[in-house]
N, C-alpha and C positions, 0 to 999 in steps of 0.2 A: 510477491516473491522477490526474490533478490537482481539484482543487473542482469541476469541472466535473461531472466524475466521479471522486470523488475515487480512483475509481476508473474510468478512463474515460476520454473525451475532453472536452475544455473547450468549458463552456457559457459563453456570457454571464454574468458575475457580477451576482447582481440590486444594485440601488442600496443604498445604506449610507445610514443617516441621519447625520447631523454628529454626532462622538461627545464628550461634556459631556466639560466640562473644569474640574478635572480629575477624569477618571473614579473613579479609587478609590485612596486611599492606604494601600499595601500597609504592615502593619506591620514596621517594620526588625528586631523580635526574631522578627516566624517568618520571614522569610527570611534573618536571619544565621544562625538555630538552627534551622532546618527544624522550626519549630512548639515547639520547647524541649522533645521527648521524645525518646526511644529511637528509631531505626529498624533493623526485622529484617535482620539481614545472615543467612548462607549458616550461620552456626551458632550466633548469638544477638545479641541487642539490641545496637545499636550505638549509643552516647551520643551527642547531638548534638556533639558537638567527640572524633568517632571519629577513632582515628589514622588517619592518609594520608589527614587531608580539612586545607585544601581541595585537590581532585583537579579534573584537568579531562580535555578531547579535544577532538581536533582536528577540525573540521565542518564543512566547506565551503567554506573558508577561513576559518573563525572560530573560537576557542579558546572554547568554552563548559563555565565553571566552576562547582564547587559549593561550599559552603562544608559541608557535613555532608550525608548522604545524606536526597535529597529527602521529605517527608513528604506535600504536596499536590500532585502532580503532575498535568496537566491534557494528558490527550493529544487532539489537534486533527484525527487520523483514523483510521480505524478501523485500518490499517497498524500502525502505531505504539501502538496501546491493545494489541490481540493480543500483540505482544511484550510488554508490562508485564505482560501478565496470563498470560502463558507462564511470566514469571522470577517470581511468586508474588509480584505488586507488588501485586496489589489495593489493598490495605488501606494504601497509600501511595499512593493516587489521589484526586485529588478532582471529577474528572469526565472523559467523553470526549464526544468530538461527530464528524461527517459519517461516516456509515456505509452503504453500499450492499450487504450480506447479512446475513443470521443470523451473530453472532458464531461465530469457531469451536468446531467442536465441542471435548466436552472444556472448557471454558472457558465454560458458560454460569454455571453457580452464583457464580464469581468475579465475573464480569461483572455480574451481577444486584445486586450487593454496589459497585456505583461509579454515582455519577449522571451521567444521559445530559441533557448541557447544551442537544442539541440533535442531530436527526437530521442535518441539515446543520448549511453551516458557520454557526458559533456567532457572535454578534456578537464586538468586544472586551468590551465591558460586561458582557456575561454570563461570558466568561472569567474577567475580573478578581474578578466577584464572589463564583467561588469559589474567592478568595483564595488561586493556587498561588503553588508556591514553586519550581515546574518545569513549563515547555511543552515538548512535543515534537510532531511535525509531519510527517506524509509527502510531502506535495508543498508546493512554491515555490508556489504557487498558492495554498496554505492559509497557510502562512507568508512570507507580503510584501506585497508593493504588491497592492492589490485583495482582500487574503483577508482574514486575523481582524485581523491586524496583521503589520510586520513585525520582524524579531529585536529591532532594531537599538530598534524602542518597547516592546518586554518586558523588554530591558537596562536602559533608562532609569528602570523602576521598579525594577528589582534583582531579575527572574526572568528567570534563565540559560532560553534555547531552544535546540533542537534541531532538525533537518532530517535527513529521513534521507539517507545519500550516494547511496544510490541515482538519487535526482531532481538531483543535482548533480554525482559522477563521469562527467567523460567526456558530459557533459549541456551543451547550452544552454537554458536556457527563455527566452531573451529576446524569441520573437516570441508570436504571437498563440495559438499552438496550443499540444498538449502538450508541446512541444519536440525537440529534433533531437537525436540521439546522433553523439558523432562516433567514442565506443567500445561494442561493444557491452558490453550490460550482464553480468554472471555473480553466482552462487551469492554469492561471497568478498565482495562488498560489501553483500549483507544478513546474511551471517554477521560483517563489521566492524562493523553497526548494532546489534545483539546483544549485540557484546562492551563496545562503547560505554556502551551503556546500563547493562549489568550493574556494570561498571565506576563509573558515575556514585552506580548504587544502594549498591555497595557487594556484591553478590551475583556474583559471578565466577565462583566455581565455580558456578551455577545456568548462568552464560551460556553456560561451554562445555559442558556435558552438555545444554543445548540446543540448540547448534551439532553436537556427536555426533552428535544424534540425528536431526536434519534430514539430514545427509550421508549416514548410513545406510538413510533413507527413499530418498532419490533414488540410492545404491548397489543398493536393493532391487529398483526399481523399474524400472528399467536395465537391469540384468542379464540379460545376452541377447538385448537390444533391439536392433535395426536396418532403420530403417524407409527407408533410402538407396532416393529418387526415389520416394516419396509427399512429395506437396505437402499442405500445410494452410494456412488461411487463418482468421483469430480476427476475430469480430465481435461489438465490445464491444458497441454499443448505435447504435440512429437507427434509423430506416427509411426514411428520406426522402433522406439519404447520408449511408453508413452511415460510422463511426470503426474503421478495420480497422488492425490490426496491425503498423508497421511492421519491421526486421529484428532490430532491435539492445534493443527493453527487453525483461520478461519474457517476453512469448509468443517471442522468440529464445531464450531460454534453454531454454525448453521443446522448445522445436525442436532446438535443436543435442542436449539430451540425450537424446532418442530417436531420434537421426539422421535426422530427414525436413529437410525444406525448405519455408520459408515464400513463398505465392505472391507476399507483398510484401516480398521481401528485396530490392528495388531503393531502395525509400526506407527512409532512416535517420529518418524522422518518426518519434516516440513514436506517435500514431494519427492519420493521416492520413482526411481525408473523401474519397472517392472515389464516382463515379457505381456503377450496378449493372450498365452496359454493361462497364464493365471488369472487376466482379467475374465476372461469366458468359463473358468471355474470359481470366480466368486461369484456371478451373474446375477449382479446387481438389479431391483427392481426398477430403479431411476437411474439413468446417466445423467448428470450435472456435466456440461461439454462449457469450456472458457469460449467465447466469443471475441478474438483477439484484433485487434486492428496491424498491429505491428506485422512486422515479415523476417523472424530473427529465425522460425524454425517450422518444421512442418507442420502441416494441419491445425495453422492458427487459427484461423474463422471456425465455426462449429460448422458452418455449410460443405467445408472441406474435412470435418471431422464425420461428420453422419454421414458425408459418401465414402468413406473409408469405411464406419463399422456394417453397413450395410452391402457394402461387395467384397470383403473380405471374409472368407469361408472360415475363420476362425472366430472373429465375432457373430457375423449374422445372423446367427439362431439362438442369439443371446435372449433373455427374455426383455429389454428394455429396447434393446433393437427391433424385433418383431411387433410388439404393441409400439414401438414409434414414441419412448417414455423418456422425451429429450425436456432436460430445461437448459436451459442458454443464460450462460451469465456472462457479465464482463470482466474482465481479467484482476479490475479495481474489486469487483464481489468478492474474490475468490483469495483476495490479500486480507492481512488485518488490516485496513482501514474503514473509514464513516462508511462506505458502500459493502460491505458485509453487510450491513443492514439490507441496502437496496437486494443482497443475495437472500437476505433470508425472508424476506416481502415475495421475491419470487418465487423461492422452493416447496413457501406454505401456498399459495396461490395455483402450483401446476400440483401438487401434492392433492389438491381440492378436488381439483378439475381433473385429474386422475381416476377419482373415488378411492386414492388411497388413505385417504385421513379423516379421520373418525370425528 
């Protein structure tokens, strides 16, 4: 989801101080030369003036180019850092920031190895000051008006940004909330953000044996899955009213690939706020509860989520409440990113162990 949550529902963005001007003058030789060293490609060091650079892609309606494969890359959420550190970019990072779980697994020792500008989101000042030569960015919210900055002022110093298509395909974010999908969202546009990237790095063959591998996982995971009239119902985070899941971003995708149906498939909202008189009148067979590590808003953890619908005379005689029909995911599941997958590994898997899937 967006800054808000950047995985999640949108919070108020807190106040921005007036940012000095001018902030920091990027030097023109690391980002015409990506720092004037080698960067790892897929079978060895690639010179800064590697052939097929400059490369670019197509982004959301914007062509964001490179002149050599990036060396300080500054990824603006945790969406977008997992991927870098999936294609064995670490060590072509020079920081990530807004994060809402334990990075993924498999991916801690890499991670550990890049500095954390900031658990949220990061001012610009402190972006700039570690001097990238590439942003990339999961939500419009992180990248634009009201977030770290938008494209259009990283261009202007001469650092190509990125947005993943997810938050943009078939997307509106122009009002207040998370935004409206008018398609829903699928697998093939976090697998295009994947190839994007790799593409940029120069790692291609890394990108699709990453894309294999993801497809395989949700091949696996599937397999013999049909959960056709079980409802489920995802609730990222609030307790006051709650951000629940509309049809069309990840938790759809989730849904549509183990064949159940989502209790909020009427709104195409990314996460709509809704009272709890209505969540207890669509009374959902599965709750899908975010597991959240951050502390931006009530009843992040599902542990503080389940002791709310369980003593609260409004849910607790919910039917998913009473049989105890919790799956827990992490806030990265319940976004469009590679860990969708890890959501939709889970929801076939308790879906199983439920007995509600055929």
């Amino acid at each position: 989801m967006s800054a808000a949550g950047p995985v999640g529902p949108r919070r108020p963005l807190r106040s921005r101080r007036a940012l000095r001007g001018p902030v920091l003058l990027l030097s023109g030789a690391l980002l015409a030369s990506g720092c004037g060293s080698g960067a790892a490609t897929d079978d060895a060091a690639a010179p800064a003036g590697a052939a097929g650079y400059p490369r670019a892609v197509r982004d959301c309606g914007h062509d964001v180019r490179v002149t050599a494969p990036p060396r300080r890359a500054v990824s603006l959420n945790q969406g977008t850092t997992e991927i870098l550190l999936s294609l064995g970019l670490a060590d072509r990072m020079a920081g990530t920031a807004t994060w809402t779980d334990p990075v993924m697994k498999g991916l801690e020792k890499a991670n550990s190895e890049v500095p954390r500008l900031a658990d949220d989101m990061p001012s610009f000042e402190t972006v700039l000051d570690a001097e990238p030569d590439f942003v990339a960015a999961s939500f419009a919210s992180t990248l634009g008006t009201g977030g770290v900055a938008t494209r259009e002022r990283f261009t202007e110093l001469g650092v190509p940004a990125y947005l993943s298509p997810s938050d943009c395909a078939g997307k509106d974010n122009s009002g207040d909330g998370d935004g409206v999908r008018s398609k829903p969202l699928t697998m093939d546009t976090v697998y295009g953000e994947v190839r994007d990237l790799a593409r940029l790095f120069d790692v291609e063959q890394r990108g699709e044996k990453l894309v294999d591998d993801l497809r395989a996982r949700v091949d696996r995971a599937t397999s013999g899955v049909d959960a056709s009239g079980v409802t489920l119902m995802y609730w990222f985070a609030n307790s006051t009213s709650p951000y629940l899941a509309g049809c069309c971003g990840a938790p759809g995708v989730i849904t549509r690939a183990v064949g159940a149906e989502n209790a909020m498939d009427d709104t195409r909202e990314e996460w709509p706020q809704v009272g709890w008189e209505t969540v207890a009148d669509r009374d959902p067979d599965v709750l899908v509860l975010g597991d959240l590590t951050r502390k931006s808003q009530t009843a992040e953890t599902a542990a503080k989520k389940i002791e709310f619908l369980e003593s609260n005379p409004v849910t607790r005689n919910m039917t998913a409440v009473r049989k105890k029909r919790y799956v827990l995911l992490s806030g990265q599941a319940m976004n469009p990113t590679i860990r969708t997958v890890e959501g939709v590994e889970q929801v076939a898997a308790a879906l199983r162990e439920f007995g509600l899937a055929k």
